[in-house]
Residue, then its C-alpha position, 0 to 999 in steps of 0.5 A: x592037833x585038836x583046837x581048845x573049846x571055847x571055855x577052855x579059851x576062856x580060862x586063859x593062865x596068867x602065863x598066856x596073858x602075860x605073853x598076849x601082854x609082852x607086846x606093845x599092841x598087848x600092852x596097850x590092850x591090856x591098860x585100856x581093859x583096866x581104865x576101862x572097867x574103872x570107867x564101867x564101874x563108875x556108870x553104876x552111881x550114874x545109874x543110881x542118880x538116874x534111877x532116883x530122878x526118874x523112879x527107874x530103880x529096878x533097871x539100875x540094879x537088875x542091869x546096871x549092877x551086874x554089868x559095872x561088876x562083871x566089867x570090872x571083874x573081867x578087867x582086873x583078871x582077864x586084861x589083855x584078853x580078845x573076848x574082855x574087849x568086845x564084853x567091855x564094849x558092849x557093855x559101854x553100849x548096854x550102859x547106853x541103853x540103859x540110861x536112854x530107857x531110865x531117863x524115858x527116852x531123853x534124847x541128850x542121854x543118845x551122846x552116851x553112844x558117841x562119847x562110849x564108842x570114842x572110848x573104845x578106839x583106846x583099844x587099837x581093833x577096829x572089830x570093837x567099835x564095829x561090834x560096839x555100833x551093830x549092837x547099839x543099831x539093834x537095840x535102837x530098832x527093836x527097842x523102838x519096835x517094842x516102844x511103839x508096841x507099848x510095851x514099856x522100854x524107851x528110845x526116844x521121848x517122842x513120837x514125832x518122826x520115830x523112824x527119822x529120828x532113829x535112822x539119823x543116829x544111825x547115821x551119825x553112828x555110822x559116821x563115827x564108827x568108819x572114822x574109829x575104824x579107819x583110825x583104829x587100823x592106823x593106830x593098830x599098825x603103828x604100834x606093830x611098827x613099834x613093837x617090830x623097833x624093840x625087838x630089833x633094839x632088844x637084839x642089836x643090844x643082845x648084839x644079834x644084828x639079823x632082827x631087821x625092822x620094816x617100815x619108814x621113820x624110825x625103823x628106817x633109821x634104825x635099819x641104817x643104824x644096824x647097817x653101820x654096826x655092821x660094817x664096823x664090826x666087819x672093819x673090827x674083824x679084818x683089822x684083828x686077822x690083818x694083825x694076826x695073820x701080819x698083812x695089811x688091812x682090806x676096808x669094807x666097802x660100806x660107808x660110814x659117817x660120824x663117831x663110826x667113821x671116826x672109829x673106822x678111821x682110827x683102826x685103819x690107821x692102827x693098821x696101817x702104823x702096825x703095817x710099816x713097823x712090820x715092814x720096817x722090822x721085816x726088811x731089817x731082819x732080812x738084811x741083817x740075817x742075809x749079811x750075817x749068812x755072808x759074812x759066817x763063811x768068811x770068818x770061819x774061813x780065816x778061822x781054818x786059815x782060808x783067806x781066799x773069800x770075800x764078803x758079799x755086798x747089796x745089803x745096805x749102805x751101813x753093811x757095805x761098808x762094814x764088807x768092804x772093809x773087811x774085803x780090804x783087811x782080808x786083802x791086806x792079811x792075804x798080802x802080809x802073809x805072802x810077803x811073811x811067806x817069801x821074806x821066811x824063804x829067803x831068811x834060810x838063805x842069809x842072815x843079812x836079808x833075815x833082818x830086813x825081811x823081820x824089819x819089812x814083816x813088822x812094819x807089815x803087821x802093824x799095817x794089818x793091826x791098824x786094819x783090823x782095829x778098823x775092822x773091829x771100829x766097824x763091828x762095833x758100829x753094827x752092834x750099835x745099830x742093832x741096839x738101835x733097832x731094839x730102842x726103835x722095837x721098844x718104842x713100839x711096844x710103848x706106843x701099842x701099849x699107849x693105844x691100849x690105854x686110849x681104847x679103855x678111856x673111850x670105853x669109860x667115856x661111852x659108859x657116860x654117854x650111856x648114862x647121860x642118854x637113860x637122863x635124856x630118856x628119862x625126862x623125854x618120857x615125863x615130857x610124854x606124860x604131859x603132852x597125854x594129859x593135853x590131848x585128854x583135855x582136846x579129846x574132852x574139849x572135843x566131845x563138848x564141841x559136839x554136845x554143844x553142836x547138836x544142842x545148837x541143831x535142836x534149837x534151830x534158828x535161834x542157835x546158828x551162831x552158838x553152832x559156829x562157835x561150837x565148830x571153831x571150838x571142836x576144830x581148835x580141839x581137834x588140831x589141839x588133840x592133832x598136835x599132841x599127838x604128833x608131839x607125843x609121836x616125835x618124844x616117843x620116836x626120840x626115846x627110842x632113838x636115844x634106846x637105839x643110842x644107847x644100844x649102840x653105845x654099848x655095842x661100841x664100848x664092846x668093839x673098843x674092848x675087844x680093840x684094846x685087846x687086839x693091840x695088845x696082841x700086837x704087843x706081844x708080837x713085839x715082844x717077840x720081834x725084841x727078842x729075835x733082834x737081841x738074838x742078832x746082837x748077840x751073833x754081832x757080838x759074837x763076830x767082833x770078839x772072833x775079830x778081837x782075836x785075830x787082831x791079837x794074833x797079828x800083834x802076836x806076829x808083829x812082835x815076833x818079827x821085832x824079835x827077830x830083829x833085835x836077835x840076829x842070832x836067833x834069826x833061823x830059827x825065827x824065820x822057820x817059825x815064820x815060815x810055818x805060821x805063814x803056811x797056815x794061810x791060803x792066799x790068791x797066789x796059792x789058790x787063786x784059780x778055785x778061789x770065789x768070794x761069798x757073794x748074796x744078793x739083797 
């Protein structure tokens, strides 16, 4: 692809300088330009004063009007831009030269270069002050050449050690240009650092955890901070599939501290509440559904009038006993209807016995209606059981529906978190404006300690002691400026880290939504595990009316052989009606070689 031609570089869109300004380095770049060009055009009345001093009216406007304008110009529609940088340090150095020729060489006029090239370190690009110096280093040599020449331009107001004078501000410029470079790097990093710590927020608040800083500080801590995100979300992850898929939960291995291990600790004990219900409602249902399997056969068996089965046992102390009692009415059954089979045999044989047997089969039946109220007394305490069960599922479905409840309060509470840290921002950000005021002050306090101190070097003896005083004042500006730097570091870095709070924060309001919702799919399955325990109830129900029936049936027999007793007359025909009844029945005398109980292992 062909590379655009100078001009066409030049011409920048507003869209390309919006973008070179969407960074933090750009920015500041960009706010440097427009301070500065403020600054360019406020040397023009400079110019002007100092063309009225010294009668040099033609350079102020020939050279001072045109780059204050053009400066300014270029600052207001080409902020931002490599190339507006250099022109405007450039012409800090042309201003420089100009005023040094219009006050004839003056030598306080040379602290313009010291203080312009300060200046420039605002833009963070060591290349600037380096290009700023290179220039200024030709212009006081060919300017020095052509003064010597008599040609009419001015570096210095005296001749005494021309070259001397001129290689010690080449020195000092020197000097001063190594420290804006190696500063300049420093600062150029730091707000790389920085613009790499927005874009990772930028993400983890778009809730992308793959934009990673580098570096220490405050991208270190954010790269724990993402960390632990993660390992939450992980843990929000395995509880929602535990839960849909009903198993228990594994951790993640990663270890958190604080409101996320709060968070952590409070799914897992979800989990683990979610885990035992299960359980506990599986090991029910099994019991239930395996007794109900063993106990089906037996009464469709009695239905047909088969009373050679059994029920199982090994399914609960509560259902062993209802089996139990069942085995000893069906004993007692098989027993009453062998001994209705045999009195009905001998009742064709002789009216006298008819009458003993009718009274020995009504004491019999009575026995076998006591057993079965028994029967039925244990049914009935199945079926309570049962309803138990769906009271116990309906306080979980009222504690699930609790825990939703608890995750929306702390999503509202995150939500006033959120607020009271965009406060604390909001004011460590006024504090930040202060302290850029305070190091203005040290910088400028700065600069007069050195003003101060080449006066005393040019007044020799006499001015030793103003020097000292003029060094302790520039180092006391110096850890001044120092101090208010690092204090401007340490609010900006607790900005940012009440930002990464906040983004967190909302990251967590998300987790804890998403939370609620997974309890209440909890609920739902629940709901459903309602349901199938109702449907038990329904077969318990089901069992104890078909008891009902046949505890009529006996008290049906129980009656007849009252009948029969009080009815000798009748006591034939009765006892052939016995007979017959009794032959609907299987007992082990009958069967006892083929017989096998109904036997289910836990």
């Amino acid at each position: 692809m062909q590379k655009p031609r100078v001009q066409e570089r030049w011409l920048l869109l507003p869209s390309a300088i919006m973008a070179i300004s969407s960074t933090v380095l750009g920015r500041s770049r960009r706010d440097a330009d427009r301070l500065l060009g403020i600054v360019l055009l406020l040397h023009f009345p400079v110019a002007l004063v100092l063309g009225w001093v010294y009668a040099a009216w033609t350079p102020a406007l020939l050279v001072g009007a045109p780059l204050a304008l053009a400066s300014f110009w270029l600052s207001r529609t080409r902020a931002g831009v490599g190339a507006t940088r250099f022109l405007i340090g450039l012409a800090f150095m042309a201003f420089s030269a100009l005023f040094i020729h219009q006050a004839k060489g003056l030598i306080e006029m040379h602290f313009h270069i010291f203080a312009s090239l300060a200046l420039l370190m605002a833009y963070r690009d060591w290349r600037v002050p380096t290009a700023a110096a290179g220039f200024i280093a030709v212009h006081h040599v060919a300017f020095h050449i052509l003064q010597g020449m008599g040609v009419g331009v001015y570096v210095l107001n005296h001749n005494v050690g021309g070259h001397l004078i001129v290689l010690v501000h080449a020195l000092f410029v020197v000097f001063e240009t190594a420290v804006l470079v190696v500063l300049s790097m420093r600062l150029e990093q730091e707000a790389k650092t920085t613009q790499a710590v927005f874009e990772s927020l930028e993400a983890v608040g778009e809730g992308r955890l793959n934009v990673v800083p580098e570096g220490d500080g405050i991208a270190a801590a954010l790269r724990r901070v993402i960390g632990a995100v993660e390992a939450l979300d992980a843990n929000a992850s395995e509880l929602g599939r535990a839960v849909a898929e009903k198993r228990a939960m594994r951790v993640s291995g990663t270890e958190l501290v604080g409101a996320f291990a709060s968070v952590s600790d409070r799914m897992m004990l979800a989990a683990q509440t979610v885990e035992e219900l299960r359980l506990r409602n599986d090991a029910a249902q099994k019991a239930t559904a395996d007794f109900l399997g063993s106990l089906t056969p037996v009464v469709q068996a009695m239905r047909d009038g088969d009373l050679t089965q059994s029920v199982g046992t090994g399914f609960g102390a509560e259902y062993d006993r209802t089996a139990e009692d069942m085995n000893s009415a069906l004993s007692q059954l098989r027993d009453a209807i062998s001994e209705l089979s045999a009195s009905s045999q001998q009742i064709d044989g002789a009216s006298t016995e008819i009458a003993n047997g009718s009274d020995s089969l009504a004491q019999s039946t009575s026995e076998q209606a006591a057993t079965l109220e028994e029967i039925t007394a244990s049914v009935t305490e199945l079926a309570n059981l049962g309803t138990a069960t769906t009271t116990n599922l309906a306080e979980a479905r009222s504690t699930t529906s609790v825990a939703s409840q608890s995750a929306q309060v702390g999503v509202k509470n995150v939500e006033r978190l959120i607020v009271a840290m965009d406060e604390t921002r909001d004011a460590a950000r006024e504090t930040a404006k202060i302290v850029r005021t305070i190091d203005e002050i040290a910088f400028q306090t700065n600069l007069l300690a050195l003003n101060a101190s080449v006066e005393a070097a040019r007044a020799g003896d006499a001015g030793r002691g103003f020097a000292v005083v003029a060094d302790e004042v520039r180092a006391l500006a110096m850890r001044c400026a120092e101090a208010a730097r690092t204090t401007a570091q340490l609010i900006e870095k607790a900005v940012q880290r009440v930002e990464g709070g906040v983004s967190i924060s909302q990251e967590v309001g998300v987790q804890l939504t998403d939370v609620s919702q997974r309890i209440g799919s909890v609920h739902a399955v629940m709901e459903q595990i309602g349901q199938a325990a109702a449907s038990q109830q329904e077969g318990v129900s089901q069992i104890r009316e078909a008891i009902a029936q046949l505890n009529g049936t006996v008290q049906q027999a129980a009656a007849n052989a009252e009948e029969s007793a009080s009815a000798a007359q009748e006591l034939t025909a009765q006892a052939r009606a016995q007979r017959a009844q009794a032959e609907r029945f299987r007992t082990e005398e009958e069967v006892a070689p083929n017989a096998r109980p109904v036997m289910r292992a836990a």
